[in-house]
Backbone as numpy.savetxt, mean C-alpha at the origin, in Angstrom:
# Nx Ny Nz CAx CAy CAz Cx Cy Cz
11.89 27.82 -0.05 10.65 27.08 -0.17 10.91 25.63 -0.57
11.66 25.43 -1.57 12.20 24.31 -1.72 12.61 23.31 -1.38
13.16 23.79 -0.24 13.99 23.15 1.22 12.57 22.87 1.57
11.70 23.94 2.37 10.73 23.35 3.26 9.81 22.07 2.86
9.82 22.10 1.49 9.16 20.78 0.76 9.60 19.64 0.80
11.08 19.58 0.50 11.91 18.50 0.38 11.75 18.01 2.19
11.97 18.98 3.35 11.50 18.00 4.32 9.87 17.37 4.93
8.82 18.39 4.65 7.80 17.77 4.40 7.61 16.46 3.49
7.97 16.40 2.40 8.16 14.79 1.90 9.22 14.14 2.46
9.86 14.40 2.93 10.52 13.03 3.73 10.16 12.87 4.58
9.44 13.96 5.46 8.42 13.56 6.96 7.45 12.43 6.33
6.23 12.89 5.61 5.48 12.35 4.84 6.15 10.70 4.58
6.83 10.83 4.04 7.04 9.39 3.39 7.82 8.58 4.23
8.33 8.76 5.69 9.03 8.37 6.43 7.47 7.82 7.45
6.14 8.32 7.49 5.17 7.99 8.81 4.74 7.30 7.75
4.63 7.27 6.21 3.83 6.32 5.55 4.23 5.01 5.42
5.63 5.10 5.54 6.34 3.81 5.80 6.26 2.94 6.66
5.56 3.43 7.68 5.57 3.15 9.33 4.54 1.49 9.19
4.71 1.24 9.91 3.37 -0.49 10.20 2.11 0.81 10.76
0.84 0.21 10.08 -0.38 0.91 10.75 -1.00 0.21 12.05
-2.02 0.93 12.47 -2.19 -0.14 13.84 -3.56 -1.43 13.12
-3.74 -1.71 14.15 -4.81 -2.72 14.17 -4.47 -4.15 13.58
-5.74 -4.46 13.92 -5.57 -6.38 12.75 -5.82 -6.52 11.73
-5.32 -7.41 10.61 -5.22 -7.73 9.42 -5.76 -9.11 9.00
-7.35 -8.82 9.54 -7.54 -10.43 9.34 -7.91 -11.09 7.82
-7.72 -10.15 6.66 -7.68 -10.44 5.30 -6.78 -11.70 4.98
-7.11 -13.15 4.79 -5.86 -14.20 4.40 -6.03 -13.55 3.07
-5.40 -14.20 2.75 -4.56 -13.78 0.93 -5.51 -14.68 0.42
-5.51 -13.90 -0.97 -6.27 -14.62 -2.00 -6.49 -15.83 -2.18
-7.07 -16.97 -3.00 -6.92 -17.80 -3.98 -5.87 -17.63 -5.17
-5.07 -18.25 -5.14 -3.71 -17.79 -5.73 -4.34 -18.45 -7.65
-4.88 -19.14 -7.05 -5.13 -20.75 -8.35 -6.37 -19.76 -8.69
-7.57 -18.88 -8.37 -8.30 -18.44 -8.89 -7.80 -17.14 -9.90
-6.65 -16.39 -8.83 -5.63 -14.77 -9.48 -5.02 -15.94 -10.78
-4.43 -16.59 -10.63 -3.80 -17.26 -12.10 -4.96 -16.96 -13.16
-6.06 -17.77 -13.11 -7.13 -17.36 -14.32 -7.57 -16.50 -14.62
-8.03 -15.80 -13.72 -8.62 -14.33 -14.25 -7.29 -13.36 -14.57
-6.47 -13.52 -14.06 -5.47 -12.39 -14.49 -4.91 -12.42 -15.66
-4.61 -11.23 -16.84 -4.47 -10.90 -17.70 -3.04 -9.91 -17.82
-2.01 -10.45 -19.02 -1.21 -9.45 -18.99 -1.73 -8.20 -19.35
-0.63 -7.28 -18.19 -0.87 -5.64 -18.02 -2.02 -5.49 -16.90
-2.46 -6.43 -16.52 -3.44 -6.14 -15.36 -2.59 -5.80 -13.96
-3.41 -4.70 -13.57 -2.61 -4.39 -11.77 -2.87 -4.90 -10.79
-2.22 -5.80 -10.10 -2.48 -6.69 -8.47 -2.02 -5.44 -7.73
-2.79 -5.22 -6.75 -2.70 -3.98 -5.86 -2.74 -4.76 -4.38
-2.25 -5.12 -3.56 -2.33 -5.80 -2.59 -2.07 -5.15 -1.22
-2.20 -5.84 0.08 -2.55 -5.50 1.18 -1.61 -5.56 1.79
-1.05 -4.59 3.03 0.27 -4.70 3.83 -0.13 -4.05 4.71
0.84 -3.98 6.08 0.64 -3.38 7.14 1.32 -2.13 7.42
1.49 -1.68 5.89 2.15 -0.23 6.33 0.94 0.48 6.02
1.08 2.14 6.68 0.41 2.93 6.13 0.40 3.69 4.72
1.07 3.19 4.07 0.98 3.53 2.22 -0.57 2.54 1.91
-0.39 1.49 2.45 -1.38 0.68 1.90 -2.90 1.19 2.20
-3.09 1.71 3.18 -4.76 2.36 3.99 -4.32 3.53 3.05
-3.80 4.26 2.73 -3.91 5.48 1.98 -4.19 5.17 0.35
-3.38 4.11 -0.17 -4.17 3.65 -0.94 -5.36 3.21 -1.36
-5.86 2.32 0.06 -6.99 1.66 -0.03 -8.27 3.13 -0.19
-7.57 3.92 0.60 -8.79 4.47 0.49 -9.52 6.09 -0.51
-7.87 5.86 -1.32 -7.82 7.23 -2.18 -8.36 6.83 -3.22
């Protein structure tokens, strides 16, 4: 059973790695606005074109 897990997560984490499809027309922040409001220990969670990131976005 063990085995069968260990390759299900590497399947898993090998298609999440992958680039997702479509366009990314999000430009990036205000960098000069993230300076002020941000606070140490605060989490920047940001946007990429892999599929980890849509699974994030949307869990």
């Amino acid at each position: 059973m063990n085995r069968v897990l260990q390759r299900i997560g590497h399947w898993l984490a090998g298609y999440l790695n992958q680039p997702a499809r479509g366009p990314y027309p999000h430009p990036p922040g205000d960098i000069a606005a993230l300076r002020k409001l941000l606070q140490p220990g605060d989490v920047l969670l940001v946007e990429s074109d892999r599929r980890t990131s849509s699974a994030i976005k949307y869990s």
